[in-house]
C-alpha positions as MATLAB code, in Angstrom:
seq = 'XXXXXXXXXXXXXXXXXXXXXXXXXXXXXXXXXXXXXXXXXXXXXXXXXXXXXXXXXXXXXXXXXXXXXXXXXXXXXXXXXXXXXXXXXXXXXXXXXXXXXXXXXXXXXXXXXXXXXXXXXXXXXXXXXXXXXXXXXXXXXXXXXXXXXXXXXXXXXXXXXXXXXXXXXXXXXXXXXXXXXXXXXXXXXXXXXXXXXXXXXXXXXXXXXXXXXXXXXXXXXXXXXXXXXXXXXXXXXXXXXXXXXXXXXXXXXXXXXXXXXXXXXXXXXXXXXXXXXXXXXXXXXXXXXXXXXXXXXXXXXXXXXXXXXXXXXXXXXXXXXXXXXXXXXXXXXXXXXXXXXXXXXXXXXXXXXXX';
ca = [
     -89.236  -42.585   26.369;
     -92.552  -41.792   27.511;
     -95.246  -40.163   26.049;
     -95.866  -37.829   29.242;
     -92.338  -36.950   29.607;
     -91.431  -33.270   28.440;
     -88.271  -31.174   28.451;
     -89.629  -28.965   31.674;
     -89.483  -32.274   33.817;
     -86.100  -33.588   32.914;
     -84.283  -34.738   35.910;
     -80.673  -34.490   36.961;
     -78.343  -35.618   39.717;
     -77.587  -32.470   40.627;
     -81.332  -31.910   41.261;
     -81.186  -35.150   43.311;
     -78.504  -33.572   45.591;
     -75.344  -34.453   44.285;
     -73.337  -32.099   42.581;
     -70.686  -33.925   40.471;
     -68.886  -30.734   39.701;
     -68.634  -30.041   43.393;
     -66.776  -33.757   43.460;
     -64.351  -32.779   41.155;
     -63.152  -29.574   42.695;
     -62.790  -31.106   45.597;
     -60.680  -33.944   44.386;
     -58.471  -31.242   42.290;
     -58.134  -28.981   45.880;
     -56.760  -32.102   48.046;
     -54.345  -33.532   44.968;
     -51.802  -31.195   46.606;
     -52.220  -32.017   49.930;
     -52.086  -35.895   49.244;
     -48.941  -35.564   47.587;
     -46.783  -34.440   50.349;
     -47.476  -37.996   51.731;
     -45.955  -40.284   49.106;
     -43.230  -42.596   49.707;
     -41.094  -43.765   47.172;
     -43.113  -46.839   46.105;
     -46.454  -44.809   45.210;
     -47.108  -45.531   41.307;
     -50.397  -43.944   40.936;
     -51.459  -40.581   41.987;
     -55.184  -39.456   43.087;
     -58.338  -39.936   40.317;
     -57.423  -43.476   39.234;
     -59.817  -46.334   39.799;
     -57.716  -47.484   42.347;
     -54.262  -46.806   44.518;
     -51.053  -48.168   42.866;
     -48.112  -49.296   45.609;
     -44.955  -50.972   44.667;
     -43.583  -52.647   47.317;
     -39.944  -53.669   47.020;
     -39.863  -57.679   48.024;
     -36.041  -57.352   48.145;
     -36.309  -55.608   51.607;
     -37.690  -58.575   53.471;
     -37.092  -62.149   53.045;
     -40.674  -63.379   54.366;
     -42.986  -60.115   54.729;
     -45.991  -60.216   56.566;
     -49.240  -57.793   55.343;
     -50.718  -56.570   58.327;
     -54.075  -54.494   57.754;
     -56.652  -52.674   59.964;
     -59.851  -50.596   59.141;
     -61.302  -48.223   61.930;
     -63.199  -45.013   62.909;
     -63.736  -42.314   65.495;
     -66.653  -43.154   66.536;
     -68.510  -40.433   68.208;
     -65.887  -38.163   68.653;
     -66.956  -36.831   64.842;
     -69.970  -35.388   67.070;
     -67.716  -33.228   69.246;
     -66.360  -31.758   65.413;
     -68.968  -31.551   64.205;
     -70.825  -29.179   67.354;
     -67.723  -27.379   67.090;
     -67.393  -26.926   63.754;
     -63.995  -27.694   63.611;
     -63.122  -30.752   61.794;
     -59.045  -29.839   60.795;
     -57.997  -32.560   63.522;
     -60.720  -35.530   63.518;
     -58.364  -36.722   60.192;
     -55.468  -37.164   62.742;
     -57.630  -39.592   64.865;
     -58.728  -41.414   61.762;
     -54.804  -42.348   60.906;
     -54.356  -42.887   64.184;
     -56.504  -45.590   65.068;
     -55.358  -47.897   62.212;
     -51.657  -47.275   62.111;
     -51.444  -47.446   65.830;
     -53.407  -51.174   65.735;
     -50.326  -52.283   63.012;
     -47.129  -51.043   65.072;
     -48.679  -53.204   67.803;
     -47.646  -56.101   65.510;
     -44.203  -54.502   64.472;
     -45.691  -53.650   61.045;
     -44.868  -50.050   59.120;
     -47.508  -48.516   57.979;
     -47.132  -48.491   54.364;
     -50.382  -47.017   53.441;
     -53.627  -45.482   54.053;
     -56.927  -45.057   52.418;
     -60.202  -42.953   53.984;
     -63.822  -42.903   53.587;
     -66.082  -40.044   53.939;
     -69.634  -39.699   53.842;
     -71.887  -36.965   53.672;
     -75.575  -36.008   52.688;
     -74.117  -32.849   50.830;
     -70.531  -32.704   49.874;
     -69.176  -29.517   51.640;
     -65.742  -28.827   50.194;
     -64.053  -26.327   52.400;
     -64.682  -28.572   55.498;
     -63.979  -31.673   53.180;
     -60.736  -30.168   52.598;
     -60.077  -29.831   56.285;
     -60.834  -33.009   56.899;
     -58.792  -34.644   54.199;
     -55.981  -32.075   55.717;
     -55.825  -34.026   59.085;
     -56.112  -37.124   57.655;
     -52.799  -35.873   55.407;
     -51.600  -34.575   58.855;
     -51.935  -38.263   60.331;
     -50.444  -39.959   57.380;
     -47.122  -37.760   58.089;
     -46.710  -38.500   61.516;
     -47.093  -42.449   61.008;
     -44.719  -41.894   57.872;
     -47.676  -43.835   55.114;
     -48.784  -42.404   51.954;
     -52.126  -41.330   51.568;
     -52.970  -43.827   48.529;
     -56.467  -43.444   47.948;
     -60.327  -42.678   49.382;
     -63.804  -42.308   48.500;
     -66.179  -39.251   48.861;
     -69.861  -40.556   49.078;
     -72.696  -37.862   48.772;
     -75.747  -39.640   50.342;
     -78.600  -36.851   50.106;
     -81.227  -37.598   52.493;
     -79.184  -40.450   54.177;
     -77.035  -37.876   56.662;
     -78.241  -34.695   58.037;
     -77.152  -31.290   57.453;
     -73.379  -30.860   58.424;
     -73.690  -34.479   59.884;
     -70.653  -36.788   58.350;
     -68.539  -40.220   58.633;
     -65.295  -41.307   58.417;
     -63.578  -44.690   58.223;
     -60.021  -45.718   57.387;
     -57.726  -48.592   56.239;
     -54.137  -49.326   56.560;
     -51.743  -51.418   55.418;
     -48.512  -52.443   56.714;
     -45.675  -54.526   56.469;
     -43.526  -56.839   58.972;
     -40.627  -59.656   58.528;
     -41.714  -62.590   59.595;
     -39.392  -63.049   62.623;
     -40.073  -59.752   63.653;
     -43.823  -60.074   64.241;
     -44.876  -59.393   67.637;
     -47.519  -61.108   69.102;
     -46.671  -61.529   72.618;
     -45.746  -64.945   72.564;
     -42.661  -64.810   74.162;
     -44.250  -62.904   77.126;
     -42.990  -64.168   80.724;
     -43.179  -63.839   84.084;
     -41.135  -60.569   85.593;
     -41.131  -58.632   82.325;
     -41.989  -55.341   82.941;
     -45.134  -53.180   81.488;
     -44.065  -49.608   79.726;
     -46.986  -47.074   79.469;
     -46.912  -44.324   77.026;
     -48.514  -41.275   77.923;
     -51.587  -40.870   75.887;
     -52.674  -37.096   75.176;
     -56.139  -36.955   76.182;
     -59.474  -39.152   75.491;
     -58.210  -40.558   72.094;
     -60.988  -42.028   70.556;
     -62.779  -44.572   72.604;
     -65.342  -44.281   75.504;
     -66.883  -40.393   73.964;
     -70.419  -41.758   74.348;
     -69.944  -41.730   77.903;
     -68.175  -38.803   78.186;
     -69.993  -37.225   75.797;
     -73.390  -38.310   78.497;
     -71.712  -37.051   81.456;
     -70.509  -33.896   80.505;
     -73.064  -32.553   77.817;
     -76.462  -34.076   79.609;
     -75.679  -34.822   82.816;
     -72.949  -32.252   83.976;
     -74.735  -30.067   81.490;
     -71.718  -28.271   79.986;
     -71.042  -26.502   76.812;
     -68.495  -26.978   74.865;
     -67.453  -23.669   75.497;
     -67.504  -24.230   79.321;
     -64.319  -24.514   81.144;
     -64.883  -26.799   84.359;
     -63.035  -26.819   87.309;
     -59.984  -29.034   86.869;
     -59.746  -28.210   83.043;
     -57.841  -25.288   81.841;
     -59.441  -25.066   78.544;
     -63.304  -25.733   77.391;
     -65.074  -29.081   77.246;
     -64.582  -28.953   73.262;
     -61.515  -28.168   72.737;
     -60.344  -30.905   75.148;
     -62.188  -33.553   73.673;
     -61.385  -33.205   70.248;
     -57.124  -33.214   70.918;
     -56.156  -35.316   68.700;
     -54.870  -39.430   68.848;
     -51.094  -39.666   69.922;
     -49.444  -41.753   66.967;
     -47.020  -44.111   68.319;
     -45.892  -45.230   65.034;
     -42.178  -43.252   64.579;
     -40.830  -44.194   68.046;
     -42.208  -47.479   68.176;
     -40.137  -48.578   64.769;
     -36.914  -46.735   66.635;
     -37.819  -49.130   69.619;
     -38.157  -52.268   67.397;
     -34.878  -51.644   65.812;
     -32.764  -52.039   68.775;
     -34.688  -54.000   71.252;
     -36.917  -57.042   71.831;
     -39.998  -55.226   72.506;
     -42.449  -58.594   73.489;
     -45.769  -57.498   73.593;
     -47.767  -53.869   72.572;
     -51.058  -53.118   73.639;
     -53.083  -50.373   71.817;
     -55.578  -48.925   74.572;
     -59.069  -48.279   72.997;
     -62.339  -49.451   73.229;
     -62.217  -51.937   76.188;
     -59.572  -49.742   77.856;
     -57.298  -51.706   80.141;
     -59.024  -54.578   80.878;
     -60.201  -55.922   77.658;
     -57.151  -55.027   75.701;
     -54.438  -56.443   77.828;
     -55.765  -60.307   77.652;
     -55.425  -59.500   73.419;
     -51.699  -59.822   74.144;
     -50.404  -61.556   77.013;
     -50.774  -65.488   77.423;
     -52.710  -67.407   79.629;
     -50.658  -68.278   82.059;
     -49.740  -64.829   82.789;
     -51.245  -61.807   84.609;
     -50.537  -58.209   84.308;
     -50.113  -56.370   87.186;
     -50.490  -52.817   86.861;
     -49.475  -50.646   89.773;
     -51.861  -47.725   91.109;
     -50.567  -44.215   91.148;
     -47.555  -45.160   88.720;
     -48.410  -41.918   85.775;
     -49.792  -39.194   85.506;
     -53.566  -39.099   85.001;
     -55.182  -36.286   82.747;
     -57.281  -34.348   84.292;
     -60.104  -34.412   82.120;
     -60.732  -38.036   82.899;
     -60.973  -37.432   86.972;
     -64.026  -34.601   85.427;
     -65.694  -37.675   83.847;
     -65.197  -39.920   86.866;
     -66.502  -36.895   89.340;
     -69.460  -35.176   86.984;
     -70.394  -38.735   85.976;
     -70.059  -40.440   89.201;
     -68.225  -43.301   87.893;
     -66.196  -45.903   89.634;
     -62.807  -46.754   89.059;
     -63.687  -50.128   87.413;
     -65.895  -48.725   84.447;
     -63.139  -45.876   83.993;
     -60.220  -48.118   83.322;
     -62.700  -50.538   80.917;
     -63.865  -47.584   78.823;
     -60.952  -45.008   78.686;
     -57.146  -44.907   78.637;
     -56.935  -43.052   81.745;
     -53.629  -42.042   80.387;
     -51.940  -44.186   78.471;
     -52.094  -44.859   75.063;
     -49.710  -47.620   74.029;
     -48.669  -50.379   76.313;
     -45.391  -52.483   76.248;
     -44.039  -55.353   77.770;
     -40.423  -55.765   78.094;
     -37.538  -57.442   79.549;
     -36.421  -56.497   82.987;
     -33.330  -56.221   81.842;
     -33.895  -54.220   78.965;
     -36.539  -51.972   80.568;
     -34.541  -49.200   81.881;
     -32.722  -48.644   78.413;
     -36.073  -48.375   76.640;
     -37.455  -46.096   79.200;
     -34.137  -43.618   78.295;
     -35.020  -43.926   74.414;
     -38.128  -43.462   74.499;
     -36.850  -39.281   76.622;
     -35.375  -39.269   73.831;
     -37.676  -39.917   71.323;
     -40.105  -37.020   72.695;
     -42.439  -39.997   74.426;
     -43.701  -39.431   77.793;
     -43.305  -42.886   79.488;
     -43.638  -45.194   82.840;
     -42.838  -48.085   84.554;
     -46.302  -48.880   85.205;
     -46.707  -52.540   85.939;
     -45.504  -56.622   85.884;
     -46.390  -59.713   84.119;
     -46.772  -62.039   87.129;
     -47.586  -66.061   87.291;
     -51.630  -66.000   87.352;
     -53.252  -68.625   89.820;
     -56.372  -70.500   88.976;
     -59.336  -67.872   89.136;
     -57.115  -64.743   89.055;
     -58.148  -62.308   86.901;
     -55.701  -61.670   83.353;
     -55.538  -57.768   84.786;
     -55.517  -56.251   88.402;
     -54.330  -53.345   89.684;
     -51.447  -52.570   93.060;
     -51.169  -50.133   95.636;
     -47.332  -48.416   95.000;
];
């Protein structure tokens, strides 16, 4: 020890700006919240070094891990100008488990990162709370997470999220559009609202350049900017494993970042084209406020948002019209919105129809 070192000057962590204490409590106030989304395989519960999950090899004769890490992105700005954060858990879920149902994979479980310069707990715990909210509606246990306190690495109030999934598919049920051909017929499923691609843009258009508050209510939108932007992913996850069940559902297309045109090519093979017809669902209406404030052309719009839909499938002809009635009945809002055609030398692997 040295010489110059007295008991005045002692340094802590606490003094550093992390409060282990605080860490504690918080883990101890979202223990309850976790638990509501175990499954039957969970070993472990929440404090161990890491996330104990049994998984019964008896179910499936040649399973198939499927996994998938993601974030929100900038939406966690919109929460965080609101200060309302009880929802931007929802969107975390989201965009993993809705990358494995693509495959056919359940989401078995789920694991979250948060990051923060000071470790808030009551917004921590709403947070964690949407994240738990997620984890219900895609039917995974909440196994695990990590709560960094970075003082002097985030701003005040500033945060991040990340999150990882795990899944689980038969090997002859994978789907990975393979079997795609020409005449099967593209399902959209209505998305409910911006999900969680493209908010830089929106987030430039309607905050700098249309100038808007987030308490503003434009013309066209019948509540304020904030509110709309921060509704919450659709999870697919539920009726998409009804779907799989019963049907030969070919191809599924999550629509993020990339929006139609980059994300349909993930899926379909090269010899084929998707042809999506014009007009064909409904369109939000906060994404025709982007494409008016922003003065954006139709191109840019379909690259960077949904514009609508969420979840993509292709299908059999002959199968199409059945899925269409499940999926009423499943709660999903869904259209016939488009073809897989032959595509010709130099035709593009997307392009859009008139009727």
């Amino acid at each position: 020890m040295s010489a110059k070192s007295s008991k005045s000057s002692k340094s802590t962590y606490k003094d550093a700006g992390v409060n282990i204490d605080t860490a504690n409590d918080f883990v101890e106030r979202i223990k309850p919240l976790i638990k509501t989304t175990a499954r039957k395989e969970v070993v472990s519960g929440i404090g161990g070094f890491g996330g104990l999950f049994r998984f019964d090899t008896a179910k499936m004769k040649n399973p198939i891990l499927v996994s998938s890490t993601d974030g929100v992105g900038t939406k966690l700005r919109i929460a965080q100008l609101m200060d309302k954060h009880d929802t931007i858990g929802i969107d975390l879920v989201a965009m993993s488990v809705n990358d494995v149902i693509v495959q056919g994979a359940e989401p078995l479980f789920f694991l979250d990162y948060l990051a923060t310069g000071k470790l808030e707990v009551g917004k921590s715990v709403q947070i964690v709370d949407g994240i738990v909210s997620g984890c219900r509606q895609a039917g995974c246990t909440l196994l695990g997470g990590e709560t960094a306190e970075m003082p002097g690495f985030y701003k005040p109030g500033e945060y991040d999220l990340a999150g990882f999934c795990v899944g689980v598919v038969e090997q002859d049920k994978l789907i990975d559009g393979s079997t795609i051909s020409i005449n099967d017929r593209v399902i959209g499923l209505a998305s409910s609202g911006l999900h969680s691609n493209g908010f830089s843009l929106a987030r430039k258009v309607l905050l700098e350049k249309g100038r808007l508050s987030m308490t503003d209510t434009p013309a066209g939108l019948s509540r304020p900017v904030g509110l709309e932007l921060l509704e919450p992913t659709r999870i697919y996850v539920k009726a998409l494993l009804n779907l799989v069940k019963s049907f030969n559902i070919k191809g599924l297309v999550h629509i993020t970042g990339g929006g139609f045109y980059d994300n349909i090519p993930r899926i379909i093979p090269d010899v084929c084209r998707c042809v999506v017809s014009s007009g064909s669902w409904d369109i939000p209406p906060v994404f025709s406020v982007i494409q008016e404030i922003g003065a954006v052309d139709d191109h840019e719009m379909f690259r960077v948002f949904n514009m609508g839909i969420g979840m993509m499938m292709i299908v059999s002809e002959k199968e199409c019209r059945d899925i269409l009635d499940r999926l009423e009945v499943l709660g999903e809002k869904a259209y016939l919105i488009g073809s897989i055609e032959k595509k010709e030398q130099g035709q593009p692997a997307v392009c859009f129809s008139e009727g």
